[in-house]
N, C-alpha and C positions, 0 to 999 in steps of 0.2 A: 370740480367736474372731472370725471373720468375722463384718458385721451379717447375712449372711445367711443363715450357719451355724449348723447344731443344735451342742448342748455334746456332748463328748466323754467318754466316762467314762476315767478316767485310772487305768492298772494301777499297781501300788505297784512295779513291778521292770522290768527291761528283758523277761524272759520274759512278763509278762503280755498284750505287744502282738502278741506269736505266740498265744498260746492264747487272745485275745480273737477273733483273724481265722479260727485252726479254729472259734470258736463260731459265726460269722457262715458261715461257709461260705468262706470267702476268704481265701487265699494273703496275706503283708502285702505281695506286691508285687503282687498284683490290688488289693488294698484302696486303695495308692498310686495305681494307675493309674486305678481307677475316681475316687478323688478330683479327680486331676489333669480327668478327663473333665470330672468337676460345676465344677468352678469354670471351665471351658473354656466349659461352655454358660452359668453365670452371668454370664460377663463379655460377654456378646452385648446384653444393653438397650441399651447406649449407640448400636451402629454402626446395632443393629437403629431406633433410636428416629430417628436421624438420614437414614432416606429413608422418612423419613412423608411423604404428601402434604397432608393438610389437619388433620389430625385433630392438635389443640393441647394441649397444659397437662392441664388436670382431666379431659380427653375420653380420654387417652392413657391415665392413669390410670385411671381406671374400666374402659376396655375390657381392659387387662391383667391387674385383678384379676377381673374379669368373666369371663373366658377361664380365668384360674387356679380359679376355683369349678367352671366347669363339669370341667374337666381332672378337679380333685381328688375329685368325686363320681362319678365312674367310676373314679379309681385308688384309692380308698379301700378298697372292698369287696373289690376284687380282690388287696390289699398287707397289708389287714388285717383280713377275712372280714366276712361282712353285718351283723354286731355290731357294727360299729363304731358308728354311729350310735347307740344303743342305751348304748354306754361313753360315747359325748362326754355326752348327757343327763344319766352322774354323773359328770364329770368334775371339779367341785368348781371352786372361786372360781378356784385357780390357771390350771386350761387357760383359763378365759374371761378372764382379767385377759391370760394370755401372747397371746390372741389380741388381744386389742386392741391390745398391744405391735406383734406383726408388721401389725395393721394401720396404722400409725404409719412403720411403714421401708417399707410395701411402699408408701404413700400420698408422702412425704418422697421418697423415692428418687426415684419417677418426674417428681415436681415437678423435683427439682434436675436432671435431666437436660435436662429441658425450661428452666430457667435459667441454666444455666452450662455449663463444658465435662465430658466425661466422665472426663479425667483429675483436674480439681478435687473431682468427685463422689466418684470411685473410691478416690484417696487420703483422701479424709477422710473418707471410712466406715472406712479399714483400720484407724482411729484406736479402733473398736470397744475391741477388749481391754485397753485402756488406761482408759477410760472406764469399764470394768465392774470393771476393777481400783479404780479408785477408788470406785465406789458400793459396792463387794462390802467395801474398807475403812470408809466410812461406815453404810451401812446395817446390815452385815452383823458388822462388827468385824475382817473378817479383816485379818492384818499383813501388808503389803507389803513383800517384799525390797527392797534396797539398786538390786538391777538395775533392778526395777520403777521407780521412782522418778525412777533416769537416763532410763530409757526417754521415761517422759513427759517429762521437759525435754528430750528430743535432738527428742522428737516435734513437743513444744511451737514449737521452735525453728523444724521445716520446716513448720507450719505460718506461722508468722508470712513466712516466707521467700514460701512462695507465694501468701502474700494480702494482707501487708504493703500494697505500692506501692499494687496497684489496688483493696485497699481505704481505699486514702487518695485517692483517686480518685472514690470513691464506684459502682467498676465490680464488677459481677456481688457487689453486697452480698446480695440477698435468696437468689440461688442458694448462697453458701456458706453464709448462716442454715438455709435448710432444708436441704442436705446434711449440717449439723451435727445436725440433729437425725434424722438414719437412724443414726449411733454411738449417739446417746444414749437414741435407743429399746432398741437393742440392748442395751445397756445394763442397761435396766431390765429388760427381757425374762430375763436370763441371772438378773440377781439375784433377781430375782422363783420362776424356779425351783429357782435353788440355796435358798431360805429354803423354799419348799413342801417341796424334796426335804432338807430337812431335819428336817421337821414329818412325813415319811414321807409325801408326797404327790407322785407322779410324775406331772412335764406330757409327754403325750405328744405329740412336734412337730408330725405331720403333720395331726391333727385340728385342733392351734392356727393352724397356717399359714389351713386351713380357713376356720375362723371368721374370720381376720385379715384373708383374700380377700373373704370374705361383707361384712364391715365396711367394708371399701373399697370396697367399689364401692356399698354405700347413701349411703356418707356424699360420695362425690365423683359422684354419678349425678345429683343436682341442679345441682352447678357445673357440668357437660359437657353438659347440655343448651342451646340444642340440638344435635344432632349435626350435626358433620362431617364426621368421616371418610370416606375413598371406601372401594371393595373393595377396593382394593387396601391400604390400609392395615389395614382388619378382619384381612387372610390376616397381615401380619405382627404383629398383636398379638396374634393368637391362636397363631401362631407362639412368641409371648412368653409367654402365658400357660401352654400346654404344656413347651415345650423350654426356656424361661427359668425357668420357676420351678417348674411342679408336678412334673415327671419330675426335674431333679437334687435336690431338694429332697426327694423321694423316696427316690434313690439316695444321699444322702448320710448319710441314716439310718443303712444297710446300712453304709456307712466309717466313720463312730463307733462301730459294733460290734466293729470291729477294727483302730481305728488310737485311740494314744493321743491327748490333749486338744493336749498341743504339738504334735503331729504333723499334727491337722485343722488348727490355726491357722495351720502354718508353709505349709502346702498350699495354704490356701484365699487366701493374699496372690499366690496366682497370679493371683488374679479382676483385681486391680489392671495386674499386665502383660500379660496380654493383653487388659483391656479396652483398654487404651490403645491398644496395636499396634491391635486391633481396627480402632479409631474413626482412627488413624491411617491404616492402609492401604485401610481396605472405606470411610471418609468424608472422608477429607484430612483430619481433626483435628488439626492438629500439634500438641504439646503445649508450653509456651513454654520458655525455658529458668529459669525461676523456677521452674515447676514439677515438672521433672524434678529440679531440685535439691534444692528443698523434698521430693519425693514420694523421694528418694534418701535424706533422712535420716531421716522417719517409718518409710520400711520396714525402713533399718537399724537404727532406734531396736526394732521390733520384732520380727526378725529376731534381735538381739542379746538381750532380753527371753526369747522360746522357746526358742533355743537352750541360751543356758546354764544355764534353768530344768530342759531337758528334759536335759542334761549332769547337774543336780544329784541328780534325781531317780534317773538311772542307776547313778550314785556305789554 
């Protein structure tokens, strides 16, 4: 699972992920494309974050979760009728505990963006499913396959690959700390609802995003003060707050109605290559060659991981 992917519900059979997409309304090759769409616009913070003009660090943050609150209290009512507000009031420990989760990765993310580069970022958030596999065996008890297991040592491996050197260097240390901790939110976030939704308590995403937006931007609105940003940076963080988070984040709803769990996770590793290109072509970021190597065997650590899970389940 992408960290910034809702879970998927996952059908017991190859037919379940057609007769999940007629439940949602959508063809599974709309459902595909519409996914591909969301991780298209998720992978845009990076290029978009890189022609800020003044607006720094915690200031960046809060404007984008700030812009993502107001987004999501206009697309609320209209995605899931005036009641909505009204459900989030009983939504129980769990929607508030997952919201504090997404405010954790949405708060992390934007920091490491602002510390390091956007390919260090991107790939070690994709380390998400891995990290949730392991707490979901800790916390949760579940048994992890053989595959799993490789996965994380192959993962393991590119990580140390592309942080090795120049974290012996002592370079871009705090950016990959908190990048590490946007998976690990993730993380918690996923185990946190599979343990609810197994109490029969279901987190519904988009109100927790919500809350998660609300949360970020109180608790980073004192570090951003005072402000900097010009106009011009307000249009693209609200640029950000809309088309980066609260509309795919919306729509990605709608594609776990009708794409199995493997199938959003295999999808959503698209956010990683095109962020990259993104920040490569729309900002010069080149990516070094550490990190395309390192970010070559995490993805195929994961990649190998869904595939042959989502192969097994087909069986």
């Amino acid at each position: 699972m992408n960290a910034n992917a809702p879970a998927a519900k996952e059908p017991e059979s190859a037919e379940g992920s057609a007769s999940a997409a007629r439940g949602a309304g959508l063809s599974h090759a709309q459902a595909v494309a519409l996914m591909v769409l969301v991780t298209l616009l998720w992978s845009t913070a990076g290029v978009v974050t890189r022609h800020l003009e003044q607006a720094r660090s915690w200031e960046v943050t809060f404007w984008r979760s700030f812009f993502t609150v107001l987004s999501l209290l206009v697309l609320l009512p209209l995605t899931q009728g005036r009641g909505v507000y009204a459900r989030m009031r009983k939504g129980g420990w769990a929607l508030w505990l997952s919201g504090l989760c997404w405010a954790g990765m949405f708060t992390f993310f934007m920091l490491a963006i602002t510390l390091t580069t956007v390919a260090n970022v991107l790939v070690t958030m994709a380390l998400a499913p891995l990290f949730t596999a392991l707490a979901s065996r800790v916390f949760i008890g579940h048994r992890l396959p053989v595959r799993t297991w490789l996965a994380i040592v192959v993962a393991g491996l590119g990580i140390a690959t592309m942080y090795g050197t120049r974290l012996a260097q002592g370079a871009n240390f705090w950016g990959t700390l908190v990048a590490l901790l946007v998976p690990l939110s993730g993380a918690a976030n996923w185990t946190l609802t599979q343990h609810a939704h197994a109490q029969g308590q279901e987190v519904d995403l988009i109100p927790a995003v919500l809350i998660g937006a609300v949360v970020s931007s109180l608790v980073t609105l004192p570090l951003a003060w005072p402000f900097q940003a010009s106009a011009h940076d307000l249009t693209l963080l609200a640029a950000l707050g809309l088309f980066q988070l609260a509309i795919p984040s919306s729509l990605a709803v709608v594609c776990t109605r009708a794409l199995m769990a493997p199938e959003v996770a295999l999808l959503g590793l698209l956010e990683v290559i095109f962020g990259i290109l993104l920040a490569w072509l729309g900002a010069g970021e080149r990516p070094g060659a550490e990190v395309l190597t390192g970010g070559a065997l995490v993805i195929s650590a994961l990649l190998f991981n869904e595939w042959f899970g989502w192969r097994q389940n087909r069986a």
